[in-house]
PDB file of N, CA, C and O in Angstrom, chain B, residues numbered from 101:
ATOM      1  N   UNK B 101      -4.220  11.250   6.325  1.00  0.00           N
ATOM      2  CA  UNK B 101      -4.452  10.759   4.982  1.00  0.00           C
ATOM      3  C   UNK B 101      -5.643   9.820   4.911  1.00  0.00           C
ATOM      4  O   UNK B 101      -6.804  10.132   4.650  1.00  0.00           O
ATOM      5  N   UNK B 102      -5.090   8.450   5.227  1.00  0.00           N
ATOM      6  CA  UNK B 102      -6.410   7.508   4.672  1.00  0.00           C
ATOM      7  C   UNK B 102      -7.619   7.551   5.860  1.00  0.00           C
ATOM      8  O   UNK B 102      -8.769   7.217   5.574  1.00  0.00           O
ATOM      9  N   UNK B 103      -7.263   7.973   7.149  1.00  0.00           N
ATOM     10  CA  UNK B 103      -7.877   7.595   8.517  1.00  0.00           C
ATOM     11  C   UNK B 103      -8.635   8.523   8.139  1.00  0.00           C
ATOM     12  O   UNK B 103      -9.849   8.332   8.203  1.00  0.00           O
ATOM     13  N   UNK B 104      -8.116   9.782   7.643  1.00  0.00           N
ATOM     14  CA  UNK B 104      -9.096  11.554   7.201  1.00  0.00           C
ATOM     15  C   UNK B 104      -9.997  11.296   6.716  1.00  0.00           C
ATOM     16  O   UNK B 104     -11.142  11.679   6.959  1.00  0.00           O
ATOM     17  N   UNK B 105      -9.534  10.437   5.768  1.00  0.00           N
ATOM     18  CA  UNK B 105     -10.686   9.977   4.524  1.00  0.00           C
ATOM     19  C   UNK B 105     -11.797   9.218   5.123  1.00  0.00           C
ATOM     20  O   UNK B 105     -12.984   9.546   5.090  1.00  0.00           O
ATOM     21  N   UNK B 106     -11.324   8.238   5.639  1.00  0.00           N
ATOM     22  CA  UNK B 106     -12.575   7.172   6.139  1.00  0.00           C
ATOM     23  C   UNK B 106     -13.338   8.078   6.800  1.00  0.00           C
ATOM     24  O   UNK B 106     -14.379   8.359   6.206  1.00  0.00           O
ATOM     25  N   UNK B 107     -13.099   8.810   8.184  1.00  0.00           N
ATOM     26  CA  UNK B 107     -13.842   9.848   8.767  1.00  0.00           C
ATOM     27  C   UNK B 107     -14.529  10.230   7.978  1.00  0.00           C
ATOM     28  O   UNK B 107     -15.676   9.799   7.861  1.00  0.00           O
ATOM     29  N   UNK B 108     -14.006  11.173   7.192  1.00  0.00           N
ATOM     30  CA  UNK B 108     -14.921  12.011   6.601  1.00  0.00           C
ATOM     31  C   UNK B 108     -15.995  11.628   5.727  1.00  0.00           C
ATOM     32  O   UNK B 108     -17.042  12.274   5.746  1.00  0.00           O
ATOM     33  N   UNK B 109     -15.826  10.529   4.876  1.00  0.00           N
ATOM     34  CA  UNK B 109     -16.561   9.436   4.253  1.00  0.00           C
ATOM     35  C   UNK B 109     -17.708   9.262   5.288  1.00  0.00           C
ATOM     36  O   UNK B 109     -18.807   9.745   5.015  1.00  0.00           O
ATOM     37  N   UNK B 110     -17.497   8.521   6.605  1.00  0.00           N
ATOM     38  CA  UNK B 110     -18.443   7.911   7.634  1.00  0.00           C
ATOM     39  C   UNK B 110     -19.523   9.336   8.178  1.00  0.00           C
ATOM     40  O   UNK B 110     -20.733   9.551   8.258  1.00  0.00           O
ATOM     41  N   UNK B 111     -18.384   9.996   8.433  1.00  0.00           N
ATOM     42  CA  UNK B 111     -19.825  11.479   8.512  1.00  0.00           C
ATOM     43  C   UNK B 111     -20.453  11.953   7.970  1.00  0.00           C
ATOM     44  O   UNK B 111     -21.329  12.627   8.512  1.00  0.00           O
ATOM     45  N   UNK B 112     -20.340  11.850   6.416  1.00  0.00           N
ATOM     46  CA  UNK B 112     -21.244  12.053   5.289  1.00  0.00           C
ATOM     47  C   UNK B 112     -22.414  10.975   5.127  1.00  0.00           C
ATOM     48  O   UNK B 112     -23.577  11.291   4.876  1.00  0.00           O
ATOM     49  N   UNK B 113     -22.021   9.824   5.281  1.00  0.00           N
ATOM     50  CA  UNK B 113     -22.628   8.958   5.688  1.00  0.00           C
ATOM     51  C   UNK B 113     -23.801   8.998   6.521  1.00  0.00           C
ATOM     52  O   UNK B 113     -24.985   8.891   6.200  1.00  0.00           O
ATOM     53  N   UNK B 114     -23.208   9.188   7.772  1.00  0.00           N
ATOM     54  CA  UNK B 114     -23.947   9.331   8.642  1.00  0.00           C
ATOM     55  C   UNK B 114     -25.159  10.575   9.150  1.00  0.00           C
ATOM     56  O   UNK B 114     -26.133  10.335   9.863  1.00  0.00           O
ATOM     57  N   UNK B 115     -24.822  11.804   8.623  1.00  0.00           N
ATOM     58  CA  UNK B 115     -25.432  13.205   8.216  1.00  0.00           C
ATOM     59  C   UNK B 115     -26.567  12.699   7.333  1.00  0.00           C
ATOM     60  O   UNK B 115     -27.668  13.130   7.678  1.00  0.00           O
ATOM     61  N   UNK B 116     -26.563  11.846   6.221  1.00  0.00           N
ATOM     62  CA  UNK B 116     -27.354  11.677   5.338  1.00  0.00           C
ATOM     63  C   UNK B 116     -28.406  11.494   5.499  1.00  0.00           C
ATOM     64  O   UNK B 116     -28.575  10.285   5.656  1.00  0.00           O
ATOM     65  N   UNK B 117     -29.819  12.349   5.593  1.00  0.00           N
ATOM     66  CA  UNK B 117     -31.349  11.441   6.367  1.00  0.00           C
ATOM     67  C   UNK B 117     -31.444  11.051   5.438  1.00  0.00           C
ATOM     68  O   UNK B 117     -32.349  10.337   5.870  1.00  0.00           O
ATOM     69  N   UNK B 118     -31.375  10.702   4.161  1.00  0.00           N
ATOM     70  CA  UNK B 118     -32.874   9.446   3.262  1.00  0.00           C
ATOM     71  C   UNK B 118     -31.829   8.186   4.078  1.00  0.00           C
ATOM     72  O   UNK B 118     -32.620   7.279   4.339  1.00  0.00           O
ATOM     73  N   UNK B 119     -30.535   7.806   4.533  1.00  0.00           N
ATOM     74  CA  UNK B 119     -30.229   6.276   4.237  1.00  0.00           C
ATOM     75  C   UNK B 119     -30.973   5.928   6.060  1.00  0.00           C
ATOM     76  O   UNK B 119     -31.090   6.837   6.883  1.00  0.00           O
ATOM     77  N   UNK B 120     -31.248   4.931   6.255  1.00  0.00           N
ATOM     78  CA  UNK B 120     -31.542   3.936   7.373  1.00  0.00           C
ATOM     79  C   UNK B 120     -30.527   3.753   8.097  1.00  0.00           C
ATOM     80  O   UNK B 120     -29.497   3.267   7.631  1.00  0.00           O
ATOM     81  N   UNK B 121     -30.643   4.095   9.294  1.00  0.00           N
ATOM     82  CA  UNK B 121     -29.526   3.084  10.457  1.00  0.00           C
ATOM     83  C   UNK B 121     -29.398   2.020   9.930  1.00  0.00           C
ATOM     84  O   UNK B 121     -28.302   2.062   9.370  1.00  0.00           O
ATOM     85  N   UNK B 122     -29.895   0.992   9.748  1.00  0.00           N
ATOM     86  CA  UNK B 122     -29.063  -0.081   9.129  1.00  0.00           C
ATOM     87  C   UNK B 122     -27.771  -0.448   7.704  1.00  0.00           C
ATOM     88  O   UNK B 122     -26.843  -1.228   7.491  1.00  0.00           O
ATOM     89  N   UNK B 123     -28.554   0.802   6.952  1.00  0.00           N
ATOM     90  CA  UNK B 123     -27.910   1.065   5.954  1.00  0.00           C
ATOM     91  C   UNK B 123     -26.391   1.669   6.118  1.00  0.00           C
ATOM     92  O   UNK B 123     -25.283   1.285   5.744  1.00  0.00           O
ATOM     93  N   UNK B 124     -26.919   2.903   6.923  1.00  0.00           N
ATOM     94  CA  UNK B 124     -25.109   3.475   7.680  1.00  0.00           C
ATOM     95  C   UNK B 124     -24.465   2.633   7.624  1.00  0.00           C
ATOM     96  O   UNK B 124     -23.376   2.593   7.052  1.00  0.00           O
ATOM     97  N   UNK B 125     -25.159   1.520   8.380  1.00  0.00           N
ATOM     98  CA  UNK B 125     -23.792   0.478   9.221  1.00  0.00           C
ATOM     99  C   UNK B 125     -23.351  -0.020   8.640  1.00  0.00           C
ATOM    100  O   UNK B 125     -22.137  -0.008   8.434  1.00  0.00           O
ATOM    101  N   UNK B 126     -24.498  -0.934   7.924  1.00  0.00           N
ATOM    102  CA  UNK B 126     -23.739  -1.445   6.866  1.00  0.00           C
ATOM    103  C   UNK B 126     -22.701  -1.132   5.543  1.00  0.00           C
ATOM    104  O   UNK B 126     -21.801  -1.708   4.932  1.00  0.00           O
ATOM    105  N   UNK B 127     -23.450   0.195   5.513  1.00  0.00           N
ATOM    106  CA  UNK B 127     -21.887   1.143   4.682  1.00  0.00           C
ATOM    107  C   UNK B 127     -20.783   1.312   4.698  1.00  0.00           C
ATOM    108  O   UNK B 127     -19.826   1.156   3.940  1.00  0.00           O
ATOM    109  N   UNK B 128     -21.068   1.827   6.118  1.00  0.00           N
ATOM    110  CA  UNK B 128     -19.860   2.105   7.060  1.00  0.00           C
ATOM    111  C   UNK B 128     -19.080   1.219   7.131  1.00  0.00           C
ATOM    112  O   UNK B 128     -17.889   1.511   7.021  1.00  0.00           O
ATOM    113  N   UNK B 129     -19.447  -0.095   7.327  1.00  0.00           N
ATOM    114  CA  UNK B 129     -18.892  -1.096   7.529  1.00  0.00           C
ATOM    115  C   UNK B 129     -17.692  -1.391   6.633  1.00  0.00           C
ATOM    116  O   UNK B 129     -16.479  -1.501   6.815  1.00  0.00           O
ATOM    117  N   UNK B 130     -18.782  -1.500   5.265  1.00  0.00           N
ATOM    118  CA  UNK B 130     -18.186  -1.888   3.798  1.00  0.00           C
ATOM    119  C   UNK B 130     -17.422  -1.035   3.469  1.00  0.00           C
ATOM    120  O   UNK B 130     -16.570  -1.553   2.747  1.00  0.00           O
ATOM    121  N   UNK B 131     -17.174   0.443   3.654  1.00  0.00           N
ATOM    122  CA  UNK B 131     -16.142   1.348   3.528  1.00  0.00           C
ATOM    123  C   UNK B 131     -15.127   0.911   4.209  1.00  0.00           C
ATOM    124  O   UNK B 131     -14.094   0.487   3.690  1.00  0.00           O
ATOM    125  N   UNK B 132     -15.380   0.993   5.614  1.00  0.00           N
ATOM    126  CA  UNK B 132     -14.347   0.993   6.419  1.00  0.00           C
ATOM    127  C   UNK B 132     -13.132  -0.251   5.906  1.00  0.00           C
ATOM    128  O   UNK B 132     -11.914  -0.074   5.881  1.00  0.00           O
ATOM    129  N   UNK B 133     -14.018  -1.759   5.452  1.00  0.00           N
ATOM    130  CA  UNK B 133     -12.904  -2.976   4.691  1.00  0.00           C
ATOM    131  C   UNK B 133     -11.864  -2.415   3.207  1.00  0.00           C
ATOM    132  O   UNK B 133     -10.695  -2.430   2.823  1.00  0.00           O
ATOM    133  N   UNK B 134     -13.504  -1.859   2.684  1.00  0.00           N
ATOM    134  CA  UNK B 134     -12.466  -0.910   1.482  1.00  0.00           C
ATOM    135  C   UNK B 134     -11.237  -0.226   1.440  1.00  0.00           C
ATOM    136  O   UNK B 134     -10.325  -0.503   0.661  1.00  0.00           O
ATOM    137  N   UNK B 135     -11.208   1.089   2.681  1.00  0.00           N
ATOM    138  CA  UNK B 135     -10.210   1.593   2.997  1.00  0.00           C
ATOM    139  C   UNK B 135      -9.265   0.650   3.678  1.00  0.00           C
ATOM    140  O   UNK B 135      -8.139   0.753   3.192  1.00  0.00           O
ATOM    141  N   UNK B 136      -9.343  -0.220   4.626  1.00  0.00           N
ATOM    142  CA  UNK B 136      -8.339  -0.850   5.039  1.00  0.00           C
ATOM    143  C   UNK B 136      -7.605  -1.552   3.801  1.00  0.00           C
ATOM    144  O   UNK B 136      -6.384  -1.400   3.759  1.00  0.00           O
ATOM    145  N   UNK B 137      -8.176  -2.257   2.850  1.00  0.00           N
ATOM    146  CA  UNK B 137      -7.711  -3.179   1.948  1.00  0.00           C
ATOM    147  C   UNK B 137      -6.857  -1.922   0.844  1.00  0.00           C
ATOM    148  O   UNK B 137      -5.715  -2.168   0.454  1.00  0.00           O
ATOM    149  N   UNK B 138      -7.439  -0.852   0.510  1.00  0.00           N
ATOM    150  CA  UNK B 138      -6.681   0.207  -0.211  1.00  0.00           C
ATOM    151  C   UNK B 138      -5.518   0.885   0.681  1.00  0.00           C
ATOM    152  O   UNK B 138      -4.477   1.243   0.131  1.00  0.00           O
ATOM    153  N   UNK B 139      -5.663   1.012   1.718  1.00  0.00           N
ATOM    154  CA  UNK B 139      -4.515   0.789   2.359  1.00  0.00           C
ATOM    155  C   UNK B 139      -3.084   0.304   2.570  1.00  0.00           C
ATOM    156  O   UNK B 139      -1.920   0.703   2.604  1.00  0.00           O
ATOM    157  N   UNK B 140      -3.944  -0.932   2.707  1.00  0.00           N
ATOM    158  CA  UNK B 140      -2.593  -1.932   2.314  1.00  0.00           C
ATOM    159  C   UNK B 140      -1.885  -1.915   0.933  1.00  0.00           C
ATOM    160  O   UNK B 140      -0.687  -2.105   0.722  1.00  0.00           O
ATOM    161  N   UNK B 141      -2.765  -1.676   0.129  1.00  0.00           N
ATOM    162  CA  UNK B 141      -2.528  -2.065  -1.076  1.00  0.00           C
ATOM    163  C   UNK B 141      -1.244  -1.090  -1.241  1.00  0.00           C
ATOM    164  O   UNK B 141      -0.059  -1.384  -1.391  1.00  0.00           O
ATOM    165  N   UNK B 142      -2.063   0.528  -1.139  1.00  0.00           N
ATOM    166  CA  UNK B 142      -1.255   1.457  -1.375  1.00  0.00           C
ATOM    167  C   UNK B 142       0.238   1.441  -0.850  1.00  0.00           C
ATOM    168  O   UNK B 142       1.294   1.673  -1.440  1.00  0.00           O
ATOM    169  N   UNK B 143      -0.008   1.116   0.351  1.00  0.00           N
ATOM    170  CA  UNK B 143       1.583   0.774   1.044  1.00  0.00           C
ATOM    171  C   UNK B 143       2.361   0.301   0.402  1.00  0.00           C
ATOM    172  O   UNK B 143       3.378   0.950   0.158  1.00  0.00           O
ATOM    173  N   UNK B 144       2.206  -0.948  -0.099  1.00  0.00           N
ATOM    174  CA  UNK B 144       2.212  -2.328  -0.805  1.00  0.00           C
ATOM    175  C   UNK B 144       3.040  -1.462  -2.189  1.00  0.00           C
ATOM    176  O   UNK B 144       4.173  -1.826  -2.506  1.00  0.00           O
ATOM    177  N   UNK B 145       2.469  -0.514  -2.807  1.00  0.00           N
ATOM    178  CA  UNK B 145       2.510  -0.074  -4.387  1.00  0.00           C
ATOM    179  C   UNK B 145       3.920   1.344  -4.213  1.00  0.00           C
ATOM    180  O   UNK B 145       4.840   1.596  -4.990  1.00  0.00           O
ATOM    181  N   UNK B 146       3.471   2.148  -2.607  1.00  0.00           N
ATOM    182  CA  UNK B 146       4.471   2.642  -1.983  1.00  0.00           C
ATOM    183  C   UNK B 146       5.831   2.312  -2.015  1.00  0.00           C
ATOM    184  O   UNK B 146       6.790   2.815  -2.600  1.00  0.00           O
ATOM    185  N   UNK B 147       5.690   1.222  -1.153  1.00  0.00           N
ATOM    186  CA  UNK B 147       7.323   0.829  -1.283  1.00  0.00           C
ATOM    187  C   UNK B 147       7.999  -0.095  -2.258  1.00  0.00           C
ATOM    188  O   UNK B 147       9.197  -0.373  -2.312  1.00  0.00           O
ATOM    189  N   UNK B 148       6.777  -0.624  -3.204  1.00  0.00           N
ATOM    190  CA  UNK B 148       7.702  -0.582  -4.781  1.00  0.00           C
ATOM    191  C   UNK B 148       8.324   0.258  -5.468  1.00  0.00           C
ATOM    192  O   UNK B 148       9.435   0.170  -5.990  1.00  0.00           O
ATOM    193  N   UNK B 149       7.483   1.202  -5.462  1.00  0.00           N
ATOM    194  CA  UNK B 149       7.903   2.799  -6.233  1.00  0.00           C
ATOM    195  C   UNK B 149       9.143   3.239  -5.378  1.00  0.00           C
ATOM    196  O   UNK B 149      10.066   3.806  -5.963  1.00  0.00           O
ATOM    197  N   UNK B 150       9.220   3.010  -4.019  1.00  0.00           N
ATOM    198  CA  UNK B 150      10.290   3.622  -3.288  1.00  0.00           C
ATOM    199  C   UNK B 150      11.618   3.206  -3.941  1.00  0.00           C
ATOM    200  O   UNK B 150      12.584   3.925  -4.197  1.00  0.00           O
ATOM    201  N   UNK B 151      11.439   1.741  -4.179  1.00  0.00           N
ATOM    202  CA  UNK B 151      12.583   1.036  -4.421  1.00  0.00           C
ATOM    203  C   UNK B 151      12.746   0.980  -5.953  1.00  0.00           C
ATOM    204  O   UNK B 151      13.802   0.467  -6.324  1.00  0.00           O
ATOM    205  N   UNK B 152      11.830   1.446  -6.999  1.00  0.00           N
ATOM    206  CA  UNK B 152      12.303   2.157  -8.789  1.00  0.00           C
ATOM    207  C   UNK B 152      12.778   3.320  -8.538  1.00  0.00           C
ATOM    208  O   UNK B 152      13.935   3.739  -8.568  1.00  0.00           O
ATOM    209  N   UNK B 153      11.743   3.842  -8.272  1.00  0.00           N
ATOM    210  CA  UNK B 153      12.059   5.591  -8.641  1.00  0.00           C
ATOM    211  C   UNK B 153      12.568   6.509  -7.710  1.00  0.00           C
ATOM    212  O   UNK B 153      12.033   6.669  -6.613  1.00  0.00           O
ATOM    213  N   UNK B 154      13.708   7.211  -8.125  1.00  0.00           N
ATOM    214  CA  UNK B 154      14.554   7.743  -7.275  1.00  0.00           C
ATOM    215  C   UNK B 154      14.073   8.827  -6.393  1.00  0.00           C
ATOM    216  O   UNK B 154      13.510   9.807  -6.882  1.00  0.00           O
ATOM    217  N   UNK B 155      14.290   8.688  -4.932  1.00  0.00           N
ATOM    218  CA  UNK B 155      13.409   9.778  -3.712  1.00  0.00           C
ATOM    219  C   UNK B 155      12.485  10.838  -4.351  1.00  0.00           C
ATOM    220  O   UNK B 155      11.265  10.806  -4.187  1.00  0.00           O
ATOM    221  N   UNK B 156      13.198  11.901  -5.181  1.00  0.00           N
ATOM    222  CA  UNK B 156      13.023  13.026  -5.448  1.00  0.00           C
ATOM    223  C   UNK B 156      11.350  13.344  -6.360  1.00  0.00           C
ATOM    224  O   UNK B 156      10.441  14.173  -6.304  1.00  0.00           O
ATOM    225  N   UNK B 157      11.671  12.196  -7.100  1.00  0.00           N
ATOM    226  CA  UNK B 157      10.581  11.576  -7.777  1.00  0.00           C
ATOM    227  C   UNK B 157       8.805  11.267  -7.324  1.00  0.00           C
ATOM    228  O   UNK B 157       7.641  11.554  -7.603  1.00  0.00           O
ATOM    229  N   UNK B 158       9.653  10.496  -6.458  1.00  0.00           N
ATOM    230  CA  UNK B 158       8.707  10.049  -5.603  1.00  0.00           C
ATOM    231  C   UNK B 158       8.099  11.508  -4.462  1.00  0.00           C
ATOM    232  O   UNK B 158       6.915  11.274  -4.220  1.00  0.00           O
ATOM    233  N   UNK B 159       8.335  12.213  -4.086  1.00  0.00           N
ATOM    234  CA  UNK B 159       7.364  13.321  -3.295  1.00  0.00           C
ATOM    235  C   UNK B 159       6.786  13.932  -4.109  1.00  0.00           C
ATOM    236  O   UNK B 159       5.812  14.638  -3.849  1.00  0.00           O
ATOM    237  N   UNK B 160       7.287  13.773  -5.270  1.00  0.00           N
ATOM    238  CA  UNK B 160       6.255  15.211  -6.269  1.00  0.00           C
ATOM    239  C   UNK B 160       5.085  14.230  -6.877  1.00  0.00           C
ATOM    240  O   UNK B 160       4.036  14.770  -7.228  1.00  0.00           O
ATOM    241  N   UNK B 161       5.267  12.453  -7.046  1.00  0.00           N
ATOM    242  CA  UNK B 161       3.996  11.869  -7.589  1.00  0.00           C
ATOM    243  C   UNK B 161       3.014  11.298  -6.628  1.00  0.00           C
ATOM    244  O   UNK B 161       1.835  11.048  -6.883  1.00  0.00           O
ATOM    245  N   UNK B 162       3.734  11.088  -5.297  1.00  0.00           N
ATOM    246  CA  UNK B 162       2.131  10.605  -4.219  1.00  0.00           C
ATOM    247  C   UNK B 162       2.520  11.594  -3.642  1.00  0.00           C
ATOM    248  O   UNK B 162       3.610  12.150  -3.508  1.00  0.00           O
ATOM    249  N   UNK B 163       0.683  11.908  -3.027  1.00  0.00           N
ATOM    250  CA  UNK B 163       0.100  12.875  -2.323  1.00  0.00           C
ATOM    251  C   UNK B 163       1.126  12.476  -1.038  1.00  0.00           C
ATOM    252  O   UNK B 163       2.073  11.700  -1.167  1.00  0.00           O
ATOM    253  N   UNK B 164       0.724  13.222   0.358  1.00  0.00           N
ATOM    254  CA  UNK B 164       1.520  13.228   1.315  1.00  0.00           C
ATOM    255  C   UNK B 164       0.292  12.504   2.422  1.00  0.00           C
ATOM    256  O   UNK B 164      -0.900  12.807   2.444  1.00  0.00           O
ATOM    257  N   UNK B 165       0.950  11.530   3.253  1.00  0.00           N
ATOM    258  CA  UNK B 165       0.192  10.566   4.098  1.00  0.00           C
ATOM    259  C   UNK B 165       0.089  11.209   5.359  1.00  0.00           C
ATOM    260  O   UNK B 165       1.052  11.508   6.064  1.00  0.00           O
ATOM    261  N   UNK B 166      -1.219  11.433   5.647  1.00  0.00           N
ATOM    262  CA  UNK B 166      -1.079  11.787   7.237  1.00  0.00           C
ATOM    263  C   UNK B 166      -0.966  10.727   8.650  1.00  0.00           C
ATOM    264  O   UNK B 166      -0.865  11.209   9.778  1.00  0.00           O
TER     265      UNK B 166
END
């Protein structure tokens, strides 16, 4: 799920010739805090919803986490 994402994010990234090695990194970087912090968050928003809305509910409205 989110680890897929960052990857795939960072290799697009990184594939890209107009941006600068420095630029990558610094992208990369700034993604990589992004996803961690959406991360959490999501977890965070996860197991609220776990604890309203009844199981059944819940697999058909969030995607599935790898």
């Amino acid at each position: 799920g989110l680890i897929y994402l960052a990857a795939t994010i960072s290799n697009l990234i990184s594939t890209s010739p107009h941006l600068a090695d420095q630029e990558i990194s610094a992208t990369t970087f700034i993604l990589g805090v992004l996803m961690l912090v959406l991360g959490l968050g999501w977890t965070a928003i996860r197991k609220k919803a776990l604890l309203i809305l009844p199981g059944r509910k819940i697999k058909s409205l969030l995607p599935p986490t790898a």
